[in-house]
Structure formats: structure tokens, C-alpha cells
C-alpha distance (Angstrom), angle and dihedral (degrees) to the residues before:
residue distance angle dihedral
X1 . . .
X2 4.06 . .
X3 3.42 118.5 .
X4 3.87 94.1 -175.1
X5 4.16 135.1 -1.0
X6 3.64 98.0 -134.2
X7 3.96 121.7 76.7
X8 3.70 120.4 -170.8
X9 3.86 115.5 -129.7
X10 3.61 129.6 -168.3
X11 4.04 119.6 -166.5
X12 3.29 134.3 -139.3
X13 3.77 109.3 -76.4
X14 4.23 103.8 -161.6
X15 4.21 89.1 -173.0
X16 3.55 92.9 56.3
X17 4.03 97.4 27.4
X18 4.01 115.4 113.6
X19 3.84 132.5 157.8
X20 4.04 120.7 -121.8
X21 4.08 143.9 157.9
X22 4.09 77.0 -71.6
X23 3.78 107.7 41.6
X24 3.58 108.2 48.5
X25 3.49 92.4 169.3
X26 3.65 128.8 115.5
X27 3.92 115.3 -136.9
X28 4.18 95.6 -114.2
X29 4.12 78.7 48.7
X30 3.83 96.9 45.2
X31 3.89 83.2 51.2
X32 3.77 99.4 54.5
X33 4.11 93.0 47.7
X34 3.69 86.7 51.2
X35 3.80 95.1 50.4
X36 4.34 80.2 45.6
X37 3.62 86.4 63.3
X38 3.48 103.6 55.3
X39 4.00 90.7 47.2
X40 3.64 83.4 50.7
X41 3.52 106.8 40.3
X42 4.51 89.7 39.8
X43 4.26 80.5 49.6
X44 3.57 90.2 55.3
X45 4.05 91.1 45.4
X46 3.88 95.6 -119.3
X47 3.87 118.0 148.4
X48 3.59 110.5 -121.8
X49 3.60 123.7 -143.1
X50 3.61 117.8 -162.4
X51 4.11 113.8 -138.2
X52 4.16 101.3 -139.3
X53 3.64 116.8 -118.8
X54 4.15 98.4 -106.0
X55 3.55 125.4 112.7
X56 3.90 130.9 -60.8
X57 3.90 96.8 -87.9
X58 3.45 100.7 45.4
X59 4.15 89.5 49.1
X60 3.34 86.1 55.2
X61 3.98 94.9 50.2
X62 3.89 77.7 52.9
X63 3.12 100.3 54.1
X64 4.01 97.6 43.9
X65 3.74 94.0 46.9
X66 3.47 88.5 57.1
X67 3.33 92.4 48.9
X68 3.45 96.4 52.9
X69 3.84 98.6 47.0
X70 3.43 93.3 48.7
């Protein structure tokens, strides 16, 4: 069940990428599950909405606006 089309994505950021306890990852790694999204999310037919690559505050305008205008 689908609570809502759109799905917010954020890519891979390499200037701001680093591993820790958390994020296991390694960048060429981090890249491939991202890429897996997409397929996944475009399989299910969700609308992906790519978060720009600015900081915190002004992705979080983003993603309000659009959550107001749509």
C-alpha cells in the first residue's frame, strides 16, 4: 500500500562522503546501493525526487517546499 508517489532521494555526495561505526560502506559500494534504489524505487513506479547537493537547511527548504506544493 502507497502512502505517497513521490520518494525523496539523496545521491552520493564523494566531498562530503566518509566511512564510520554507522556507514560501513565504501564509496564505489555506497554508489552501487544508490543506483539499486532507483531500479527499485522506478520498478515499484515511485517518482523520485532528487534532494540537491547544498547544505542541510537549504535541503530541508527543498524538501518542505515540495511538500507543500504538492
Amino acid at each position: 500500500m502507497r502512502y505517497n508517489p513521490y520518494v525523496f532521494i539523496l545521491p552520493p555526495w564523494q566531498e562530503i562522503y566518509h566511512t564510520d561505526e554507522q556507514r560501513k560502506q565504501d564509496w564505489n559500494e555506497a554508489v552501487f546501493t544508490y543506483n539499486k534504489m532507483i531500479q527499485t524505487y522506478r520498478g515499484y513506479q515511485y517518482d523520485l525526487v532528487e534532494v540537491p547537493k547544498v547544505p542541510v537547511n537549504k535541503r530541508v527548504d527543498f524538501i518542505l517546499d515540495f511538500i507543500k506544493n504538492n
